[in-house]
BAFI-26543 format. One record per residue (C-alpha): x, y, z; residue in one letter. Coordinates in pm, 1 decimal, always signed. Example, Ala and Ser with C-alpha at 12.3 -4.5 7.8 and 13.67 -1.06 7.14 Angstrom:
<recs>
+1230.0	-450.0	+780.0	A
+1367.0	-106.0	+714.0	S
</recs>
This chain:
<recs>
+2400.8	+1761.6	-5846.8	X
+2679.3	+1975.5	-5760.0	X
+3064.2	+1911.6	-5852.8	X
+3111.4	+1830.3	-5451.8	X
+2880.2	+1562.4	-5461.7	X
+3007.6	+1456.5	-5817.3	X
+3398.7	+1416.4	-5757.5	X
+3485.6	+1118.8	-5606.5	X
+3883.5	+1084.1	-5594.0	X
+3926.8	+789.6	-5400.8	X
+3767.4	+423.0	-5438.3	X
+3823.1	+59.0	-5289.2	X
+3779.1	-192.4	-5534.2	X
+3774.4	-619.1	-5483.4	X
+3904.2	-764.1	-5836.0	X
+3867.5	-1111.2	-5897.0	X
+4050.9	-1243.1	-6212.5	X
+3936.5	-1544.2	-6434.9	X
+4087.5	-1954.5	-6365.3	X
+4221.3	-2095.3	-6600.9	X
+4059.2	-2345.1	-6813.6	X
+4153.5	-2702.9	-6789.3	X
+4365.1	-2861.9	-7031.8	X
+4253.1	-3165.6	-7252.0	X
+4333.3	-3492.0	-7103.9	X
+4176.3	-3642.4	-7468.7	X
+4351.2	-3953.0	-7726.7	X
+4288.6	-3895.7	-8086.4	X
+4013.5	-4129.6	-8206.9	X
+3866.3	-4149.9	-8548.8	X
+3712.2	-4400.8	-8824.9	X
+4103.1	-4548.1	-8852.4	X
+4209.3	-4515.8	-8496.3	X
+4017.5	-4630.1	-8221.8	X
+4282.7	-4539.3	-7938.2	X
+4546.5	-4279.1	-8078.7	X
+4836.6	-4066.7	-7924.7	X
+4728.1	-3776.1	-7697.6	X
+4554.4	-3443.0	-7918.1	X
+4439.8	-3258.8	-7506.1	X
+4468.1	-2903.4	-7602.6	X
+4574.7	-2624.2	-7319.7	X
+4270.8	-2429.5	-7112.1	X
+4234.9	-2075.8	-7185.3	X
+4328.0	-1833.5	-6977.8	X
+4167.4	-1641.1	-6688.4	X
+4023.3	-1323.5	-6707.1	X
+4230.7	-1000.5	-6627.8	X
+4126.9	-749.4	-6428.3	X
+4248.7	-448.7	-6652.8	X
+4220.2	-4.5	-6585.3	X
+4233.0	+166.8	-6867.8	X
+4327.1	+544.4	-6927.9	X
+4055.7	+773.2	-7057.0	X
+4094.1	+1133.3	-7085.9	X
+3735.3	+1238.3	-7114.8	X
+3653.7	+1110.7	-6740.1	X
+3722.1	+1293.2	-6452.5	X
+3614.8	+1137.5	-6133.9	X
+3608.1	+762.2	-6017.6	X
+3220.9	+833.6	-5961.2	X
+3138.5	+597.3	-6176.6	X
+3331.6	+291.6	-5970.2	X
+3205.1	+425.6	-5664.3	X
+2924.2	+138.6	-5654.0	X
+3143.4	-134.9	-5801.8	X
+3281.2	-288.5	-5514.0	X
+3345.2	-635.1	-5631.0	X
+3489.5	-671.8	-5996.1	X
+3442.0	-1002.7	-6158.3	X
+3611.5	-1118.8	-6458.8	X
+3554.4	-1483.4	-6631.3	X
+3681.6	-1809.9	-6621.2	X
+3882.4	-2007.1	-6939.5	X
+3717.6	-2281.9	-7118.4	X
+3829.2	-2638.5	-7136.1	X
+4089.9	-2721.4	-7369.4	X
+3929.8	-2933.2	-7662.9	X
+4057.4	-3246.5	-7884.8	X
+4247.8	-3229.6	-8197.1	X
+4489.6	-2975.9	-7949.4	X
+4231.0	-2718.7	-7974.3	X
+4292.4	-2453.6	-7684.6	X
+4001.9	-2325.3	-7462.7	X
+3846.3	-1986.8	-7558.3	X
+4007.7	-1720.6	-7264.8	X
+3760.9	-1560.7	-7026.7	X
+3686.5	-1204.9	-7099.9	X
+3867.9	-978.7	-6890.5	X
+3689.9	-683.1	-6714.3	X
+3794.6	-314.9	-6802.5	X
+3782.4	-31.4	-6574.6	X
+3765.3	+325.2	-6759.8	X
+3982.4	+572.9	-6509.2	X
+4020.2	+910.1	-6543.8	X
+4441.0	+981.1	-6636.5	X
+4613.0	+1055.6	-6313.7	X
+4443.7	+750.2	-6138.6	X
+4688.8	+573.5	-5903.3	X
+4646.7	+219.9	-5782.7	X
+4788.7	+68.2	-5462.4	X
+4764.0	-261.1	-5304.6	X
+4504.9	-208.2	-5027.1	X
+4665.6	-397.0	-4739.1	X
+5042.6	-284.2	-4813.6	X
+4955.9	+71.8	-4953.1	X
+5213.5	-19.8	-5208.0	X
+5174.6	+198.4	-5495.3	X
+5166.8	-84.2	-5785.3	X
+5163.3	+193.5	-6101.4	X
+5000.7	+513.0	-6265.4	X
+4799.3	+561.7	-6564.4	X
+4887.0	+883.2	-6716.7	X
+4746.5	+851.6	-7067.9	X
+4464.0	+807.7	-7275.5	X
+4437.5	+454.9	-7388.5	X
+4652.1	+335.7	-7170.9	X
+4598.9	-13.9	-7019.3	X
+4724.6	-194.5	-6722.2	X
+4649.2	-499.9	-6543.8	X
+4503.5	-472.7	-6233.7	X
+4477.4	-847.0	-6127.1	X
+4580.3	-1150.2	-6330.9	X
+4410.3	-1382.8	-6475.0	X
+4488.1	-1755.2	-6424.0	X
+4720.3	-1942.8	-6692.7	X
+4471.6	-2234.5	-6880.7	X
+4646.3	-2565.9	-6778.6	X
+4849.7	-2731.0	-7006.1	X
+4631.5	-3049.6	-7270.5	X
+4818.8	-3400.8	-7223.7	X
+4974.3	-3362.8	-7561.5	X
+5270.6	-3170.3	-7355.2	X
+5317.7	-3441.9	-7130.6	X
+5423.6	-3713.3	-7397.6	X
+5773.7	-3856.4	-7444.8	X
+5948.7	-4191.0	-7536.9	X
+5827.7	-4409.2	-7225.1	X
+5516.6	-4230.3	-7221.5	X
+5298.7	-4281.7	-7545.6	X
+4924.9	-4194.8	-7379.2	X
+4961.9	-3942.1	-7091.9	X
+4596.4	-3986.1	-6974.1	X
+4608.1	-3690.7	-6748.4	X
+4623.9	-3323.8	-6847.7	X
+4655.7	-3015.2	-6629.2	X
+4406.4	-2818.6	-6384.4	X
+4408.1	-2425.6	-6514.2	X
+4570.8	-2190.1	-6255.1	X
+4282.3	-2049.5	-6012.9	X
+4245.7	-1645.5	-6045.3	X
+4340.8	-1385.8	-5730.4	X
+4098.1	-1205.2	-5559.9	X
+4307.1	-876.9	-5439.4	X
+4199.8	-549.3	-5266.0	X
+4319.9	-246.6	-5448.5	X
+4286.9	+134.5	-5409.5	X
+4209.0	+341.3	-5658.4	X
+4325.9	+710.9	-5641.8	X
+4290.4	+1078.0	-5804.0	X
+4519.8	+1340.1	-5860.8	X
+4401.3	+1567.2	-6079.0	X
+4600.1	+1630.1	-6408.3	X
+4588.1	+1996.8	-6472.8	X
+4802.8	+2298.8	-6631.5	X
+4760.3	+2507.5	-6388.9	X
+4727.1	+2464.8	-5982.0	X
+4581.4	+2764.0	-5754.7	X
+4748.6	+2754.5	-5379.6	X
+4649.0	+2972.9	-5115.5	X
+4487.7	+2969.7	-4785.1	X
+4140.3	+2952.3	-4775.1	X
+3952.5	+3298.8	-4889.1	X
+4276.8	+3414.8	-5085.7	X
+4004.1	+3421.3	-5363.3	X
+4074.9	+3107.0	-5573.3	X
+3688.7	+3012.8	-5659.1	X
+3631.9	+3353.2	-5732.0	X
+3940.8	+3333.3	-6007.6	X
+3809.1	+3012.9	-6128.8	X
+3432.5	+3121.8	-6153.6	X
+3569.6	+3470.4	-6340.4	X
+3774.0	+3283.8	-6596.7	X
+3661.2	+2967.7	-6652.8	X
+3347.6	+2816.5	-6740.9	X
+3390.3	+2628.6	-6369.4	X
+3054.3	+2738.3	-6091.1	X
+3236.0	+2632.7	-5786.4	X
+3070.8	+2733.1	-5463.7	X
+3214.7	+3074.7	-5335.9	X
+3204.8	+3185.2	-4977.9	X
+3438.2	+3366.7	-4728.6	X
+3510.2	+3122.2	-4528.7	X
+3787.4	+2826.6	-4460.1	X
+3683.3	+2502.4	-4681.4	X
+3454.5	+2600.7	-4908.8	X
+3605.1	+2418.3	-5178.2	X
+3565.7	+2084.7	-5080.4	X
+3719.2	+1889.0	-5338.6	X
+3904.1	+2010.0	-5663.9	X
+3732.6	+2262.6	-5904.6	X
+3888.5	+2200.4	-6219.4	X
+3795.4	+2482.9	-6505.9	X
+3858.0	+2521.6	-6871.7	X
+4024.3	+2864.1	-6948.5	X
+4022.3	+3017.2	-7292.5	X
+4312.9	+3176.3	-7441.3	X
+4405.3	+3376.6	-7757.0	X
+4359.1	+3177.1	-8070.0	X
+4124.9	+2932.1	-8020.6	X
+4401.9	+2814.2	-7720.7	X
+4296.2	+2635.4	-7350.5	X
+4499.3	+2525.9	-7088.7	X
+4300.0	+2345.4	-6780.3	X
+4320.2	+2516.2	-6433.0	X
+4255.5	+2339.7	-6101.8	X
+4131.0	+2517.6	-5738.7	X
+4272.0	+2299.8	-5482.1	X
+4100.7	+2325.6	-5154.7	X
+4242.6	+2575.9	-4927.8	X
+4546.2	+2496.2	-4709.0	X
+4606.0	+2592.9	-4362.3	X
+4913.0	+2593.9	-4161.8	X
+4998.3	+2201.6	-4075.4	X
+4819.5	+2095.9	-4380.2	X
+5135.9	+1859.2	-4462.8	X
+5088.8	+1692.1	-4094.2	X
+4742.5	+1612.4	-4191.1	X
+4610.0	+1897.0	-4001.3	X
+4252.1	+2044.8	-4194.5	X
+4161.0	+1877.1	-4494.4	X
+4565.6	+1791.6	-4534.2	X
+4710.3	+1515.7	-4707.2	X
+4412.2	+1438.1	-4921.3	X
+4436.1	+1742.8	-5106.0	X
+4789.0	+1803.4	-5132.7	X
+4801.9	+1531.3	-5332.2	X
+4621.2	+1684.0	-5610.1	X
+4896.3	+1958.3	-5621.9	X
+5144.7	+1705.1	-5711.9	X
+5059.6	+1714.5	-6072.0	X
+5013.3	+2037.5	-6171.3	X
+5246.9	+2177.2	-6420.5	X
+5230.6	+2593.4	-6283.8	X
+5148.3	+2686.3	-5954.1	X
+4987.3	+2949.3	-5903.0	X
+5002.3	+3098.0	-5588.8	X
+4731.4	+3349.1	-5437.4	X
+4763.1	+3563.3	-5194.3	X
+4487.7	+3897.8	-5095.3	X
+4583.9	+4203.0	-5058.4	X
+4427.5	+4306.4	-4749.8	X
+4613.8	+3949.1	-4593.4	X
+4678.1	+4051.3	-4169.0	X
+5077.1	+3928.3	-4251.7	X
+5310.7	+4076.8	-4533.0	X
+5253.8	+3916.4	-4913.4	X
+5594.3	+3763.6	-4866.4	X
+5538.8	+3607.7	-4518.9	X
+5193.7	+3417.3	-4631.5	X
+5366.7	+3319.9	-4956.5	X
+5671.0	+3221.2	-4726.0	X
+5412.0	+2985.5	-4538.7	X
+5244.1	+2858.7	-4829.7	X
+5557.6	+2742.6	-4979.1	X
+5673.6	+2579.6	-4639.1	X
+5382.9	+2366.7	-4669.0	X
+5437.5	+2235.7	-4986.5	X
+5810.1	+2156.9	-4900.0	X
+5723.8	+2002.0	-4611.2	X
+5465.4	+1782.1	-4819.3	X
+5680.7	+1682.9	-5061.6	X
+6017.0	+1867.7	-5168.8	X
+5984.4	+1818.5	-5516.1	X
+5705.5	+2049.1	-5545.0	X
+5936.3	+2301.7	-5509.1	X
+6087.7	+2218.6	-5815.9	X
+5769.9	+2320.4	-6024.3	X
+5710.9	+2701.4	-6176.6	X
+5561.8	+2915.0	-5981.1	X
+5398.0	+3267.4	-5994.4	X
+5247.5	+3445.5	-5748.5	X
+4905.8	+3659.4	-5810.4	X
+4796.0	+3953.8	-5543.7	X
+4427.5	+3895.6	-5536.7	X
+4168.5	+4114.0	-5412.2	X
+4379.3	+4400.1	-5573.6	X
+4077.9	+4660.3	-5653.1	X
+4113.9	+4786.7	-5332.4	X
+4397.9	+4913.4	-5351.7	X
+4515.4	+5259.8	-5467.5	X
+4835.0	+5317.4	-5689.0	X
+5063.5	+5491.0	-5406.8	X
+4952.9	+5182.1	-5205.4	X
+5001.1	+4951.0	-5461.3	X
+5338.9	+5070.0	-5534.5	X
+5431.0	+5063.6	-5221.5	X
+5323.7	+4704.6	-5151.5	X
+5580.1	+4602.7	-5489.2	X
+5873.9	+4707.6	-5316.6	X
+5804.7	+4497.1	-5036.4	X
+5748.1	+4193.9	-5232.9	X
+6092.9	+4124.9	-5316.2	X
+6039.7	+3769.3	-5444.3	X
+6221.8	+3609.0	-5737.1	X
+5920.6	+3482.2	-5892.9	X
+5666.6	+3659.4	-6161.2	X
+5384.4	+3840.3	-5940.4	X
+5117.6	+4030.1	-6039.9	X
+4820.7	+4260.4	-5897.8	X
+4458.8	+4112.6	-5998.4	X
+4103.6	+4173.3	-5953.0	X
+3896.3	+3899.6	-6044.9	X
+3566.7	+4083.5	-5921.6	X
+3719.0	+4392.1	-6122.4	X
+3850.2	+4209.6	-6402.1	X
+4164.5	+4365.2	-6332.4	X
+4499.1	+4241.5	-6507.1	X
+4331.7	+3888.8	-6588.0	X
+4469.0	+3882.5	-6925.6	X
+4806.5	+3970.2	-6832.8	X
+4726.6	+3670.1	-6576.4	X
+4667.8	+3420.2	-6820.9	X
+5014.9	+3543.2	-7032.7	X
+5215.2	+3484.7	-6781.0	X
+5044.5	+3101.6	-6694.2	X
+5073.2	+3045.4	-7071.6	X
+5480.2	+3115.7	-7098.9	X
+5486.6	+2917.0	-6823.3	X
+5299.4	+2635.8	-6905.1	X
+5460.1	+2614.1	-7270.3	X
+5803.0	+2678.7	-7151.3	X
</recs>
């Protein structure tokens, strides 16, 4: 199965918490007593519906089946103000950098950004109260207890941005996969044409010292990608949380180096302006092609105030000095 068919950054999920158990509506008896004051203890408490953070997963794949999630009810409350065991809630394992949102509102209710981390997704009922609560000075024997809350059944959405170090932005072809395939452990398809990374590639890349930072090939943007034009909004979102971007730009591009990084950039502002407060460097792919006269030419032009550099990743040319730069970045 292929990483295409394997990612799955976006799911629709039906919780349904626990009720409540039933308080205790009972009147102490024993060998002594044959009708004593009230001893109802208080229902347990619904099931939760509960995500929890887990760093090793990567894609919702593995919710992509489960559309109804059931937790279970409280017990009864017993005599002798025993409370009613709770029902056990239901965890969901989501890979960090999961968002949820109400699914009618789109309401983003919270984020879960580290391992371990848990969060409530729907709320289990409260166990009603035992008859022992309801006792005072006119009223010895309450005979009644109360009925356990009844648990929600909600509609929530479940969505991916990828957490990685390192984000690659260009149009399509600038030569992303290519990077990825060359310096990570990553096979993502490759082909010279718009779109052929159809969802996130995310890659390991190995650095000095037993080191690693994670890199992430987001699907090519085109011009209007922030008005939804393309494969638009879906995969700008996976930009968001990307500590370094890197963008990519060819060599043998039909505009100037600074124009398509001009448009690039415009993009991402237009998606969201805080982008644009993230570092950024900017990598002339495809670079083997060039000679040094042309080369140094094509330097003076740039006239960017960001780090750039010439690379090859078919030649293997100035990769390391590549991943220096990403690294000073990333750690500064």
């Amino acid at each position: 199965m292929s990483q295409g068919s394997n990612f799955v950054d976006y799911v629709k999920i039906c919780g349904r918490s626990g009720n409540g158990g039933p308080g205790s509506a009972h009147l102490h008896r024993d060998i002594r007593t044959s009708m004593g004051g009230p001893d109802g203890g208080d229902g347990g408490r619904g099931g939760h519906v509960i995500v929890r953070g887990n760093a090793q997963l990567w894609t919702l794949l593995h919710l992509k089946y489960r559309k109804h999630v059931i937790a279970e009810h409280g017990m009864s409350g017993g005599s002798s103000l025993k409370t009613g065991k709770s029902g056990d809630d239901e965890i969901l394992e989501v890979p960090l950098g999961t968002v949820i949102k109400d699914a009618e509102t789109g309401e983003i209710a919270f984020e879960i950004t580290k391992d371990g981390e848990e969060r409530i997704l729907v709320e289990g009922g409260r166990g009603g109260l035992g008859n022992w609560h309801f006792k005072s000075a006119t009223r010895q024997t309450p005979r009644f207890a109360q009925q356990g809350e009844a648990g929600k059944e909600e509609w929530k959405i479940l969505e991916l941005k990828v957490l990685a170090d390192v984000g690659l932005v260009g149009f399509p072809n600038a030569g992303k996969s290519t990077l990825l395939s060359v310096i990570t452990a990553a096979k993502p398809e490759i082909g010279d044409y718009p779109f052929t990374t159809i969802v996130p590639n995310l890659g390991i890349v190995s650095y000095r010292g037993n080191q690693s930072f994670v890199m992430a090939d987001i699907p090519g943007i085109i011009e209007g990608a922030s008005e939804g034009k393309g494969l638009g909004f879906r995969f700008l979102r996976h930009i968001e949380r990307n500590s370094v971007l890197l963008f990519m730009v060819p060599a043998d591009t039909h505009r100037s180096i600074k124009e398509e990084y001009e448009i690039l950039l415009a993009e991402l502002e237009a998606y969201n302006p805080e982008m644009m407060q993230k570092p950024r460097i900017l990598a002339i792919t495809k670079s083997d092609m060039l000679d040094e006269e042309l080369e140094s030419e094509m330097r003076k032009e740039i006239d960017l105030d960001i780090p750039f550099i010439f690379i090859s990743s078919v030649a293997q040319k100035g990769l390391l000095e590549l991943k220096d730069l990403l690294w000073k970045e990333i750690n500064q």
